[in-house]
gemmi code that builds the backbone of each chain (N, CA, C; Angstrom):
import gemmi

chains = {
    "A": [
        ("UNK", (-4.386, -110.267, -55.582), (-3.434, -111.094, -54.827), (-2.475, -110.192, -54.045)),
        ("UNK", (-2.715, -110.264, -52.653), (-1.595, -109.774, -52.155), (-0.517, -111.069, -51.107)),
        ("UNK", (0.872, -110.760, -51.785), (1.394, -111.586, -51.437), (2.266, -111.281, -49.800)),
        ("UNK", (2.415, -112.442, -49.020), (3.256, -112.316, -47.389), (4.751, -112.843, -47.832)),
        ("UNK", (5.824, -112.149, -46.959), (6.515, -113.185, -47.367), (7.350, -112.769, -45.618)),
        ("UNK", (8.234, -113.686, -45.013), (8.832, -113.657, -44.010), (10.383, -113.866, -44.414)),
        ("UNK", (11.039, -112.993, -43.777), (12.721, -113.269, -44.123), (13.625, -112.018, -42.885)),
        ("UNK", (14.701, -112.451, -42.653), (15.768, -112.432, -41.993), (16.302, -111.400, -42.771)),
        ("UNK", (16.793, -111.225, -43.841), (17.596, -110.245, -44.514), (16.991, -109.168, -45.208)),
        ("UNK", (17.315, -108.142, -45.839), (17.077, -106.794, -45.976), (16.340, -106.938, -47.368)),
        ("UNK", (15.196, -106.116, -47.245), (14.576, -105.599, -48.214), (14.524, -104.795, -49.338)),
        ("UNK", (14.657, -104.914, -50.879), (15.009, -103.501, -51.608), (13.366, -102.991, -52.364)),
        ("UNK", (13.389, -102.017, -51.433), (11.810, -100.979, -51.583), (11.771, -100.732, -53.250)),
        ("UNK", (12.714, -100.493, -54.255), (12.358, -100.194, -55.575), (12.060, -101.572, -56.378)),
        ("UNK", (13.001, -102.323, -55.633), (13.467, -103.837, -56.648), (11.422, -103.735, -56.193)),
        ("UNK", (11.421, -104.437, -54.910), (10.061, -104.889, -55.032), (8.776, -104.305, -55.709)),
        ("UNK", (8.880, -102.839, -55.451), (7.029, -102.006, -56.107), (8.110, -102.875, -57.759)),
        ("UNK", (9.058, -102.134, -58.270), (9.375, -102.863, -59.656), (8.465, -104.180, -59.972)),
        ("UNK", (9.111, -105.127, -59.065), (8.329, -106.621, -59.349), (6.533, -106.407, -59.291)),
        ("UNK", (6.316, -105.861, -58.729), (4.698, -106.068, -58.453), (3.852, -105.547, -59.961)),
        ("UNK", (4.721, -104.553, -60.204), (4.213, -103.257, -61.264), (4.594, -103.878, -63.003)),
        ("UNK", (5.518, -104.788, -63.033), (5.880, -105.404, -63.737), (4.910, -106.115, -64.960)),
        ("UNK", (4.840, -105.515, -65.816), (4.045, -105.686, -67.253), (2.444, -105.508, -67.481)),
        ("UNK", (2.311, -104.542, -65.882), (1.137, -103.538, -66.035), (0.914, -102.339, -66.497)),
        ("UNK", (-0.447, -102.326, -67.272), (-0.091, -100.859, -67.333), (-1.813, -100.415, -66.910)),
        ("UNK", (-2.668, -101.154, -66.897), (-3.644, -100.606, -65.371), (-3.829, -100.597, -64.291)),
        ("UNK", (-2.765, -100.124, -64.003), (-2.773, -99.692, -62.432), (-1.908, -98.351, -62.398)),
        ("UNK", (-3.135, -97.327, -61.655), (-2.624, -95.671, -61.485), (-2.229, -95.364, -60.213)),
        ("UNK", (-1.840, -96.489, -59.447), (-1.299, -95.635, -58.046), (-0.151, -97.015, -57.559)),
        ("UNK", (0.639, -96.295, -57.222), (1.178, -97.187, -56.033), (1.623, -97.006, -54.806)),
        ("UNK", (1.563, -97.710, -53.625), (1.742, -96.947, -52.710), (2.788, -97.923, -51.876)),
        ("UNK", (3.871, -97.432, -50.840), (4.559, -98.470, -50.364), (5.107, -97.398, -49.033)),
        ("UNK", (5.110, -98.530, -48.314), (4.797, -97.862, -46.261), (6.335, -98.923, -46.274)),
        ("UNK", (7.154, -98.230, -45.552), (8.464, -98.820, -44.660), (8.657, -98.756, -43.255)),
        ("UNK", (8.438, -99.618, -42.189), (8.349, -99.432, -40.807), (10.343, -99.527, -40.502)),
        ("UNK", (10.434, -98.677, -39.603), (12.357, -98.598, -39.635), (12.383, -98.804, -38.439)),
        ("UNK", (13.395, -99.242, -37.679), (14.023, -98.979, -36.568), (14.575, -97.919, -35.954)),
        ("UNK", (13.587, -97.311, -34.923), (13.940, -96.057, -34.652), (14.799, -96.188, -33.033)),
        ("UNK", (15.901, -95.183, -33.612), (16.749, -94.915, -32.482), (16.427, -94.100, -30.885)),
        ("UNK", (15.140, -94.361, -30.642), (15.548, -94.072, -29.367), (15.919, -93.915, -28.359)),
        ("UNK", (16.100, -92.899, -27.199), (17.065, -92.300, -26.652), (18.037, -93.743, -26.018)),
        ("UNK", (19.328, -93.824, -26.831), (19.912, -95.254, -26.012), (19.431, -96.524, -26.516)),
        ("UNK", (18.917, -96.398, -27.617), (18.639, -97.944, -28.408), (19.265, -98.591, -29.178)),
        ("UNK", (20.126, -99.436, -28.693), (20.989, -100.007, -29.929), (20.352, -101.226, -30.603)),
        ("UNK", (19.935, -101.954, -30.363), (19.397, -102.751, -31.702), (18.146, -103.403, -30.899)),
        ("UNK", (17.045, -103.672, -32.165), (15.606, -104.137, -31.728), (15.584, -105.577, -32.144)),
        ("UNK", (15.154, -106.741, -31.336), (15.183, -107.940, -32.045), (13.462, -108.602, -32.332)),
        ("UNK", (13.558, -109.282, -33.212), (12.196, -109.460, -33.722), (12.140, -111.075, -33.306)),
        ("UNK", (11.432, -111.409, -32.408), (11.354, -113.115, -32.309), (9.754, -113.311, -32.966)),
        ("UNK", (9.711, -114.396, -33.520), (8.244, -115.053, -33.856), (8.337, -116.195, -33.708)),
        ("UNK", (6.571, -116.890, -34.025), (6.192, -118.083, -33.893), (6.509, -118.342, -35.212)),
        ("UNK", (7.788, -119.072, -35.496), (7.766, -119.591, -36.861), (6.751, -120.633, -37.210)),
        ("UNK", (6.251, -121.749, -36.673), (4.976, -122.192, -37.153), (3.914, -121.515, -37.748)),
        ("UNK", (3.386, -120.474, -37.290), (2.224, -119.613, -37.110), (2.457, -118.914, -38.050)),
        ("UNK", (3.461, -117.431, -38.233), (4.169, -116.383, -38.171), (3.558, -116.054, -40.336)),
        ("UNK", (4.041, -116.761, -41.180), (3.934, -116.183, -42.240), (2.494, -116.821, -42.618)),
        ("UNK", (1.487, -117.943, -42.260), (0.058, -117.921, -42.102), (-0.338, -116.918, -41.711)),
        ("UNK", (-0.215, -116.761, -40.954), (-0.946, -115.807, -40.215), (-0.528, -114.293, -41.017)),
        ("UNK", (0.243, -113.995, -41.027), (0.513, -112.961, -42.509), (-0.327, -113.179, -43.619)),
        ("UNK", (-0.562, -114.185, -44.256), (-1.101, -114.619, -45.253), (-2.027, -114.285, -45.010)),
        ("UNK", (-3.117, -114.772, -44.337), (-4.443, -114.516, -43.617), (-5.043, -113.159, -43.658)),
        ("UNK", (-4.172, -112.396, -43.092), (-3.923, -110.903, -43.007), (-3.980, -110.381, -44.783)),
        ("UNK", (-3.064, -110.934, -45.578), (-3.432, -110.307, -46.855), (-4.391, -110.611, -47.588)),
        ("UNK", (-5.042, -112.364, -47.408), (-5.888, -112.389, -48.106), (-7.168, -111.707, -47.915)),
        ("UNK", (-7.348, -111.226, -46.570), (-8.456, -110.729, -46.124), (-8.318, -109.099, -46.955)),
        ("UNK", (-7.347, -108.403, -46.732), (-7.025, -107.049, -47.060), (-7.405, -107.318, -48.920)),
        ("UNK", (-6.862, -107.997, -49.465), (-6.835, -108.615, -51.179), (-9.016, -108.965, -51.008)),
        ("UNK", (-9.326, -109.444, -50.071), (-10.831, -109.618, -50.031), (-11.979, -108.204, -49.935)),
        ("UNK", (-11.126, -107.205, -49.470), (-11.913, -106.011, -48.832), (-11.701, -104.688, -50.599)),
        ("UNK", (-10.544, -105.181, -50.877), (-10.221, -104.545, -51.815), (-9.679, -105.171, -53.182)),
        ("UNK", (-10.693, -105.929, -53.779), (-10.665, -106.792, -54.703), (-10.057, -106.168, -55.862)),
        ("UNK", (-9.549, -105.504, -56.170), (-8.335, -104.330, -57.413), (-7.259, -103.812, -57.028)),
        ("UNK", (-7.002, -104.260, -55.647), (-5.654, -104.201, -54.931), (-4.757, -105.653, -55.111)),
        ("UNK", (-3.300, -104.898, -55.311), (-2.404, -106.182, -55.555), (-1.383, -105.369, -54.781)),
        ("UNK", (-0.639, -106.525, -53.886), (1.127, -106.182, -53.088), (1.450, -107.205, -52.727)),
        ("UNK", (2.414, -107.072, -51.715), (3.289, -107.518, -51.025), (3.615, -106.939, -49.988)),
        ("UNK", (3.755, -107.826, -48.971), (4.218, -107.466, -47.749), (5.027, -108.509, -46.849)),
        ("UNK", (6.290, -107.842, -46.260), (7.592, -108.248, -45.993), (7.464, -107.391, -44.258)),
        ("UNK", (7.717, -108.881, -43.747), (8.341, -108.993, -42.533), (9.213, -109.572, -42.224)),
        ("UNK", (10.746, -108.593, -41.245), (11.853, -108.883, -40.828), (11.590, -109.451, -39.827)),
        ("UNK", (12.654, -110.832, -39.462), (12.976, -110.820, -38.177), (14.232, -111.149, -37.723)),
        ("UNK", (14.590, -111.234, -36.376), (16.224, -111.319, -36.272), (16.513, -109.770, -35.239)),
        ("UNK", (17.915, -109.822, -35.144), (18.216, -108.449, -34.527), (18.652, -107.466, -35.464)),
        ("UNK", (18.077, -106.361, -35.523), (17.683, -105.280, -36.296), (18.415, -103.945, -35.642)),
        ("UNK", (18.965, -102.947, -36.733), (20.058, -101.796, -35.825), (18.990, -100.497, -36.396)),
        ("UNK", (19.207, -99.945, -35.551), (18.607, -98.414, -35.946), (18.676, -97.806, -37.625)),
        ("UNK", (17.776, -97.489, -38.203), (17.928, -97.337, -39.287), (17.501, -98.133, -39.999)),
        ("UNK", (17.479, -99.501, -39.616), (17.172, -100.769, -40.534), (15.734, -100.562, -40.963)),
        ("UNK", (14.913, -101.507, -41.714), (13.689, -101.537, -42.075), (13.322, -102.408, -41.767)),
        ("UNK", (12.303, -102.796, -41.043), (11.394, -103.728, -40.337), (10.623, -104.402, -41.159)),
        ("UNK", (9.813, -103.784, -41.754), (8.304, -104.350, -42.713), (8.145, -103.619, -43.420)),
        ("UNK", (7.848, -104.335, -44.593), (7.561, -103.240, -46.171), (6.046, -103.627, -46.400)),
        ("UNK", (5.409, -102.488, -47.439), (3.727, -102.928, -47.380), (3.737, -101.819, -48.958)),
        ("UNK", (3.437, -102.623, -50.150), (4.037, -101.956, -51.053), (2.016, -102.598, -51.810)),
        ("UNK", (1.345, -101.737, -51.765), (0.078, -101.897, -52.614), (0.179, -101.403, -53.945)),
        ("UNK", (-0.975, -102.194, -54.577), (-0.969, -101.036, -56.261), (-2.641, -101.311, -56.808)),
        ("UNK", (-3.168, -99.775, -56.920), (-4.677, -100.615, -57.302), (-4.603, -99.920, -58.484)),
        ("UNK", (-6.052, -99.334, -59.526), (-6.209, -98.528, -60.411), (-6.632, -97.043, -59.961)),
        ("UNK", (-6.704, -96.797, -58.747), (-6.962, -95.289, -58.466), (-6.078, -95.357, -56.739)),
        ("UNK", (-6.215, -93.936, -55.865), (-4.880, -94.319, -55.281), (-5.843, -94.913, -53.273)),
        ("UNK", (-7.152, -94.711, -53.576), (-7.481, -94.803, -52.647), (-8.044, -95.841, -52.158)),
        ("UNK", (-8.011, -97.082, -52.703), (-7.868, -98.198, -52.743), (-6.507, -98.860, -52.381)),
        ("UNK", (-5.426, -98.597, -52.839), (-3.991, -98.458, -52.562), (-3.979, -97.727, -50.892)),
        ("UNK", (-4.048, -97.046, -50.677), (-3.711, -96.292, -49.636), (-4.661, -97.090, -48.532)),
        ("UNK", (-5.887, -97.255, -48.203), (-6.564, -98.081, -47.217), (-6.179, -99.118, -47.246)),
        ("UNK", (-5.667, -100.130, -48.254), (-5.614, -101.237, -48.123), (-4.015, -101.472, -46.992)),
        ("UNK", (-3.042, -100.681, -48.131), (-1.717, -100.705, -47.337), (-2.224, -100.133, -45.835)),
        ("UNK", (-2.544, -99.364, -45.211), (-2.853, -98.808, -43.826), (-3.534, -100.184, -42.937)),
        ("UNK", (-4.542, -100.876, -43.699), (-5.484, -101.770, -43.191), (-3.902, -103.165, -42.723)),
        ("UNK", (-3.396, -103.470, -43.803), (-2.097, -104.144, -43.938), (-1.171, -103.994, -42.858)),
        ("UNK", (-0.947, -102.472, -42.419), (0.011, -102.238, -41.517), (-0.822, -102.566, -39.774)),
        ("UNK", (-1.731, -101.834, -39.847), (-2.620, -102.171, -38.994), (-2.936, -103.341, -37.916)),
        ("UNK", (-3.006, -104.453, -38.999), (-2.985, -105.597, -38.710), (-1.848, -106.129, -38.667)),
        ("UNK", (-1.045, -106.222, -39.388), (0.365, -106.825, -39.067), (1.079, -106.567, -37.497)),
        ("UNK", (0.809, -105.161, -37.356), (1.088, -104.690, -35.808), (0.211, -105.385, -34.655)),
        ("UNK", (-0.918, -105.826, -34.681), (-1.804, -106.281, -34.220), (-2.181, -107.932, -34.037)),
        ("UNK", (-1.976, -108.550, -35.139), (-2.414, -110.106, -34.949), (-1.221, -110.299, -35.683)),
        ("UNK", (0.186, -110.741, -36.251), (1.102, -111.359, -36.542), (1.984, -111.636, -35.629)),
        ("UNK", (2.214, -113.173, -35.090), (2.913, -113.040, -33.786), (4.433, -112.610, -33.754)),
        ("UNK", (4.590, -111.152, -33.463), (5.555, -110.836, -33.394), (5.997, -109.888, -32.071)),
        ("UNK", (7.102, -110.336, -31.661), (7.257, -109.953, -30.488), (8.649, -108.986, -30.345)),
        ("UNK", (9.023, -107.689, -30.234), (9.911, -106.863, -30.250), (10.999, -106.787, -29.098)),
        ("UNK", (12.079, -107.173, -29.241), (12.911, -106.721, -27.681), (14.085, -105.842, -27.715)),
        ("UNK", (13.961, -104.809, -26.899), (14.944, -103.720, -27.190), (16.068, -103.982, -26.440)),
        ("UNK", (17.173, -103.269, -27.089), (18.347, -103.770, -26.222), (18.936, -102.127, -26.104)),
        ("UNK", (19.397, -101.996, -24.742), (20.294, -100.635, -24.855), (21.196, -100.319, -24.258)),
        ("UNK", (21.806, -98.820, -24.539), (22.937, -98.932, -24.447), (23.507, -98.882, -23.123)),
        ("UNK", (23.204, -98.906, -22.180), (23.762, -99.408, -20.759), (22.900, -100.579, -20.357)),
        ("UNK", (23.188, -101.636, -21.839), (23.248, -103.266, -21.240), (22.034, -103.594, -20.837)),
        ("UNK", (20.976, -103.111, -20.840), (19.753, -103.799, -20.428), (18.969, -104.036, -21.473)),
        ("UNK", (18.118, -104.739, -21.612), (16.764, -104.979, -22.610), (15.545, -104.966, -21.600)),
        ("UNK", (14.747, -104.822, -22.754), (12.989, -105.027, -21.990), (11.866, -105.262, -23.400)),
        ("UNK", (11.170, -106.360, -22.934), (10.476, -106.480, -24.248), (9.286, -105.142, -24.251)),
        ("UNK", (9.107, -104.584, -25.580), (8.263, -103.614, -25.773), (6.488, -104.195, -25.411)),
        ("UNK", (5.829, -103.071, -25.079), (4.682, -103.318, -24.405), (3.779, -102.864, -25.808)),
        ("UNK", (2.367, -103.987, -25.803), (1.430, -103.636, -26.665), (0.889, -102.706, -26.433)),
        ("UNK", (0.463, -101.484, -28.009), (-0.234, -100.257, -27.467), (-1.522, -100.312, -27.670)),
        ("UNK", (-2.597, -99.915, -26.956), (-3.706, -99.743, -27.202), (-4.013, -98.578, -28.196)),
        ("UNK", (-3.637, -98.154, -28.260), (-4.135, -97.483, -30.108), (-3.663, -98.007, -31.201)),
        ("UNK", (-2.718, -99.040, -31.617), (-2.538, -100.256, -31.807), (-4.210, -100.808, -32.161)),
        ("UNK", (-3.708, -101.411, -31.119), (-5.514, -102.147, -31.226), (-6.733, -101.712, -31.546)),
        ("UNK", (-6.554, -100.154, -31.204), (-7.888, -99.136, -31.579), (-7.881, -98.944, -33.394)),
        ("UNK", (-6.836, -98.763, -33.386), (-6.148, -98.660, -35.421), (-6.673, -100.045, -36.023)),
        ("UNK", (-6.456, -100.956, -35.054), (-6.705, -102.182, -35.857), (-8.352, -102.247, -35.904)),
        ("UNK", (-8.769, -101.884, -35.078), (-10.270, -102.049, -34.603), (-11.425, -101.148, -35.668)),
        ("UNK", (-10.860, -100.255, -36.149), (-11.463, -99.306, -36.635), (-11.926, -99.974, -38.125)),
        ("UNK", (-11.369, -100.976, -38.442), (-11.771, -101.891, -39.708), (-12.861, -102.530, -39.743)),
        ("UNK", (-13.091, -102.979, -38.240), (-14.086, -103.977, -37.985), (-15.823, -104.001, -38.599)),
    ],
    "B": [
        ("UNK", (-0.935, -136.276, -24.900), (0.120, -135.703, -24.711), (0.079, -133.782, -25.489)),
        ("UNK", (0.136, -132.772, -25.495), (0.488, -131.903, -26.293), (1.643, -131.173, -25.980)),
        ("UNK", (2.037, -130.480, -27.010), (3.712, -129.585, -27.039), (3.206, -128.417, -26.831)),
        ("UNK", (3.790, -127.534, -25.783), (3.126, -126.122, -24.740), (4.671, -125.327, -25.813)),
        ("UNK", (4.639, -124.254, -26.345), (5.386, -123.158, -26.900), (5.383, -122.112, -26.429)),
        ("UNK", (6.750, -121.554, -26.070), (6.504, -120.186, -25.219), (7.434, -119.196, -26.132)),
        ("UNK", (6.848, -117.678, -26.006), (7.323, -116.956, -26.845), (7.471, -115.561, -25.653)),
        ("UNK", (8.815, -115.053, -26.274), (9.256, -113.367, -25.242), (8.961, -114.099, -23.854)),
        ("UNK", (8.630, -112.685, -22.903), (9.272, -112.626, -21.715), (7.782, -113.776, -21.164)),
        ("UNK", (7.441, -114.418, -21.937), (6.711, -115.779, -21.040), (7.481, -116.769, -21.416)),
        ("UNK", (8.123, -116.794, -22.249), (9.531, -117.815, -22.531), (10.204, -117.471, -21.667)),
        ("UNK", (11.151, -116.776, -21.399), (11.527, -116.170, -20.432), (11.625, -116.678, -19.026)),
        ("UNK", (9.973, -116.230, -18.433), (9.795, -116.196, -17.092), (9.598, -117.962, -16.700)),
        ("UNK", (9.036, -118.624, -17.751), (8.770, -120.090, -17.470), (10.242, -120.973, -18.226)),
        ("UNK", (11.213, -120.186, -18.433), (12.600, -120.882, -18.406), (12.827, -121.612, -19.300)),
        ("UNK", (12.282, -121.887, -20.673), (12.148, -122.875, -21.529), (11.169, -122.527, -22.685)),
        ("UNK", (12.159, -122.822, -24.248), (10.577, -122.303, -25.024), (9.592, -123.411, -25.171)),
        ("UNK", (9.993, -124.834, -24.997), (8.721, -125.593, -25.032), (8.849, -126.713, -24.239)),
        ("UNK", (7.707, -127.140, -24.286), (7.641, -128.239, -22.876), (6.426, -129.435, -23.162)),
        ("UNK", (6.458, -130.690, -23.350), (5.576, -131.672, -23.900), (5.165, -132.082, -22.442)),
        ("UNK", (3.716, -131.967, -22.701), (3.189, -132.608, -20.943), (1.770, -133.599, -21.220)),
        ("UNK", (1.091, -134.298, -20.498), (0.036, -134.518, -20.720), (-0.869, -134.070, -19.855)),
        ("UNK", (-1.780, -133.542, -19.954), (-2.557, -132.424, -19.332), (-3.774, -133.371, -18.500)),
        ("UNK", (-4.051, -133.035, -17.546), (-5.174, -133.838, -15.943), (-6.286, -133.722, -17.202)),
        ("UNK", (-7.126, -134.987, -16.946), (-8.481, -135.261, -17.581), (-9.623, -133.647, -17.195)),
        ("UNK", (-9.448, -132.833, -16.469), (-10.062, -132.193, -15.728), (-9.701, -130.233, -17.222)),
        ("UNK", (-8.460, -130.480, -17.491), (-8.337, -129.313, -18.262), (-8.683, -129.617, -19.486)),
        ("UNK", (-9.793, -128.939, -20.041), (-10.340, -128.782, -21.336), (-10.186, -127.558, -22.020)),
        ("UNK", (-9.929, -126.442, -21.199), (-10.261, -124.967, -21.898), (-8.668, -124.573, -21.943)),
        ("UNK", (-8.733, -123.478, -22.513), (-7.496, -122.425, -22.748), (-7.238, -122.080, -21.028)),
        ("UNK", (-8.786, -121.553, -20.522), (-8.365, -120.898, -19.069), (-7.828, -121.931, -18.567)),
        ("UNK", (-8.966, -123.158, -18.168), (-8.092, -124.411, -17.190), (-6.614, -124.330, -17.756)),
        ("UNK", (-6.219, -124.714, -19.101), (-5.141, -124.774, -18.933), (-4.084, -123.935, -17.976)),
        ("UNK", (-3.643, -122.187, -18.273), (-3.217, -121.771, -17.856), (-3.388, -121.782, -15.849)),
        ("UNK", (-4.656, -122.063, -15.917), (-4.620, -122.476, -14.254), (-3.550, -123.359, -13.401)),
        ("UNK", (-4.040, -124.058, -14.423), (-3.306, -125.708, -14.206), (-1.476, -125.784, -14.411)),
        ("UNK", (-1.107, -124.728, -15.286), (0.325, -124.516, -15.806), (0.909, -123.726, -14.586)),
        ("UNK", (-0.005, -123.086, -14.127), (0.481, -122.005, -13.013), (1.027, -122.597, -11.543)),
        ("UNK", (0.549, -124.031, -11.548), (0.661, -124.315, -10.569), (2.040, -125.334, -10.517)),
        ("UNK", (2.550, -125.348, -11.799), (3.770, -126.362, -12.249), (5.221, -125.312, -11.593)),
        ("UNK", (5.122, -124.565, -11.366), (6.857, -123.796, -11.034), (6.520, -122.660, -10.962)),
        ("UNK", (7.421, -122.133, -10.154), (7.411, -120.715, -9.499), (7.172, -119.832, -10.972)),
        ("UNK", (8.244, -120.203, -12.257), (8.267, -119.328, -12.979), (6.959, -119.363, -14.318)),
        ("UNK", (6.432, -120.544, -13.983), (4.989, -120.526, -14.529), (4.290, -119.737, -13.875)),
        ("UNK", (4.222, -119.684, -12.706), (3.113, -118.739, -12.145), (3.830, -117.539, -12.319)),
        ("UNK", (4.791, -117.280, -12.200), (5.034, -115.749, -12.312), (4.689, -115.152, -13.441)),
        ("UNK", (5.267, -115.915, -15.363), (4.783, -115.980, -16.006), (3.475, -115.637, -16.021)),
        ("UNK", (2.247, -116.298, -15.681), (0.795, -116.501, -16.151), (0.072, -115.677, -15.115)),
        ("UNK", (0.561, -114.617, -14.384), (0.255, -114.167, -13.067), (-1.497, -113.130, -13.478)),
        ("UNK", (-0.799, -112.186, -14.509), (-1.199, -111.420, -14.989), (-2.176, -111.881, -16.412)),
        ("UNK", (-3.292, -112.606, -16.190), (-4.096, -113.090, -17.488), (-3.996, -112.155, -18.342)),
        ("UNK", (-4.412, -110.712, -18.251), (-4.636, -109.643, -19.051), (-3.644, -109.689, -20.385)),
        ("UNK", (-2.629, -109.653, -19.747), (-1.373, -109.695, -20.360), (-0.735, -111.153, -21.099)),
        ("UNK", (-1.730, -112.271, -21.148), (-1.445, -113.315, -21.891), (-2.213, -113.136, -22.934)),
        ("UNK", (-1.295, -114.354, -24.242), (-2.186, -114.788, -25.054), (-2.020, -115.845, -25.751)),
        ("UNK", (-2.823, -116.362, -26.118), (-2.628, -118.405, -26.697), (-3.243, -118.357, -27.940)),
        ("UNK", (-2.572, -119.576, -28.656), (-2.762, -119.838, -29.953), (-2.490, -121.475, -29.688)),
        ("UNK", (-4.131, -122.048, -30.472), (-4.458, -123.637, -30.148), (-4.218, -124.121, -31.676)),
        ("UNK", (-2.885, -124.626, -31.557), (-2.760, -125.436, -32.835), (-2.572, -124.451, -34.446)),
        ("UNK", (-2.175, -123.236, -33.753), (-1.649, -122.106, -34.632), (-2.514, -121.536, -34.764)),
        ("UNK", (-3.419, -121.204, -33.949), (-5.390, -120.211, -34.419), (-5.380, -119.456, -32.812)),
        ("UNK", (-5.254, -118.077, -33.104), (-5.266, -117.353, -31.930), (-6.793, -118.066, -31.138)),
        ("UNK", (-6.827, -118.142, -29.919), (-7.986, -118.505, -28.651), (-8.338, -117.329, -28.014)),
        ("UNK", (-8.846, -117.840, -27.637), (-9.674, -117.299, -25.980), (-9.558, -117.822, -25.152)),
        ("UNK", (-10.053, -117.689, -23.802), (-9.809, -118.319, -22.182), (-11.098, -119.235, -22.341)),
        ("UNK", (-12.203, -119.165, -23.494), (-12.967, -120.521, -23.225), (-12.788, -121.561, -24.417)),
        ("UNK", (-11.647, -121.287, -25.288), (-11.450, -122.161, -26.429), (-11.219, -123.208, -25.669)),
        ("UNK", (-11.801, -124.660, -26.464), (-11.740, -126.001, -26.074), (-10.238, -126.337, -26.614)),
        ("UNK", (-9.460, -127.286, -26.347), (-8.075, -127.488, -26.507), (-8.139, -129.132, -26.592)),
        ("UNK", (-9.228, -130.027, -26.548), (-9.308, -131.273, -26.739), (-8.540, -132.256, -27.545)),
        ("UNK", (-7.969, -132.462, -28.001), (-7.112, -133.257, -29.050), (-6.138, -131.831, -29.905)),
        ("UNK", (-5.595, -130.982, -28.948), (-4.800, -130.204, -29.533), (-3.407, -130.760, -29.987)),
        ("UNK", (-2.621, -130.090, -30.464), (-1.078, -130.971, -30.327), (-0.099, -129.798, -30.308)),
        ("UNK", (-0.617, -128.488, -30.705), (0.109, -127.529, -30.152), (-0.219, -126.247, -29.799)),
        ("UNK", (-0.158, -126.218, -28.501), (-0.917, -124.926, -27.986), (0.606, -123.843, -27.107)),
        ("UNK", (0.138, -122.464, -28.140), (1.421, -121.435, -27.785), (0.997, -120.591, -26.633)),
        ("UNK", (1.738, -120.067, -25.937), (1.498, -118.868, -24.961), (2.391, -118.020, -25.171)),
        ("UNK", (1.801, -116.785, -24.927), (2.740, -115.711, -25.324), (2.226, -114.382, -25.408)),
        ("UNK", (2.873, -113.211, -24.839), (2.733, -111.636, -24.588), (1.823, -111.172, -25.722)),
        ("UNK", (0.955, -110.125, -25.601), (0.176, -109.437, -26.663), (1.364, -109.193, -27.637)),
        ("UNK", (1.186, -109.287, -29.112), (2.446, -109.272, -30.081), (2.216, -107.718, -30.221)),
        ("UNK", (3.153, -107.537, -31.171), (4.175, -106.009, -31.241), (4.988, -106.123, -32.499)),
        ("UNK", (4.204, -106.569, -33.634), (5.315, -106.575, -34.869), (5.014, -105.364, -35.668)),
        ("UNK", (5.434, -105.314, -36.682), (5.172, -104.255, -37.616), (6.217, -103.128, -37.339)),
    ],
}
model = gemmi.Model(1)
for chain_id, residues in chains.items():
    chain = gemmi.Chain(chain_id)
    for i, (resn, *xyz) in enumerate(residues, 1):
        res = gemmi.Residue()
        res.name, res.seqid = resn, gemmi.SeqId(i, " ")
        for name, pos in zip(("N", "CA", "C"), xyz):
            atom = gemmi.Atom()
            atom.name, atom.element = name, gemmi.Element(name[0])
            atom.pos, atom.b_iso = gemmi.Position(*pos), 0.0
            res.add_atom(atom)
        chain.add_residue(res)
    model.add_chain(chain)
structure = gemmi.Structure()
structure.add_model(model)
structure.setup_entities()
């Protein structure tokens, strides 16, 4: 089972692997990916709009498939949205299997896709007053593709 | 009748995030649609100018330009996404 969840407010990276890991004791790896808000040159805050209809399905979708490819993988994965300041944390992707390489593809496969098919749309704002929504990358899509 | 949802700078450019219309007997597909939307206001077409750069979701299930849209009730448009 890997679980989606969608929320507005801040994430705690220990509280959660804690919860997942919680009254196991077969499972030998865990692994957990934090996407941040990075300050570039003149970026003051990134805002995250989605299709709230769509938005945590479609997450879901995304894990059950990842929970399908890697049937001894268990997480969670957390997507922010709202306006977000440099430094902040965007999306958490916190896997746990019984060895670590199962853990590690699955979370990558997780991030992958979340960047790729979760409708989420990024808009930067900076510091001499302008915004521009960020452009999709094609290696992006090539990362995502490489699963297929 | 269906409810049209717009998301980022196609929200934006078409001035409104959603808009309830009933669509000409003649549009069946994802493409007709956007044809047909393009021709409603300057900022629809400016919006939808660039196909490459669109993308739709029929009733919350990402499409294509030949998905059928027949008894839809909510079909989104909106920029290649960028989350994560």
């Amino acid at each position: 089972m890997i679980a989606a969840r969608l929320q507005a407010q801040a994430f705690d990276i220990a509280a959660e692997q804690a919860a997942l890991l919680a009254g196991r004791t077969d499972l030998g790896a865990a692994v957990a990916f934090t996407g941040l808000v990075r300050a570039d040159d003149g970026l003051v805050a990134l805002t995250l709009e989605h299709y709230p209809a769509m938005t945590l399905a479609q997450m879901q979708a995304i894990a059950d498939e990842a929970a399908a490819r890697w049937p001894g993988v268990f997480g969670t994965a957390i997507h922010r949205h709202g306006r977000l300041l440099p430094g902040e944390a965007i999306v958490l992707v916190v896997t746990a299997s019984s060895h670590r390489g199962d853990a590690f593809a699955a979370a990558q496969y997780l991030m992958d896709w979340l960047k790729t098919h979760a409708p989420f749309w990024k808009r930067e704002e900076w510091a001499d007053g302008t915004a521009r929504w960020v452009e999709a990358k094609v290696e992006d899509d090539a990362a995502a593709a490489r699963w297929d | 009748m269906v409810q049209l949802v717009y998301f980022a700078w196609v929200r934006e450019m078409v001035g409104t995030d959603a808009e309830t219309l009933a669509l000409p007997a003649h549009v069946t597909t994802v493409a007709e649609l956007l044809d047909w939307l393009a021709t409603r206001s300057d900022g629809h077409a400016a919006a939808l100018a660039d196909r490459s750069r669109i993308r739709v979701a029929v009733d919350q299930q990402f499409a294509g330009a030949d998905t059928a849209i027949s008894g839809a009730r909510e079909i989104a448009i909106f920029p290649p996404v960028t989350g994560g």
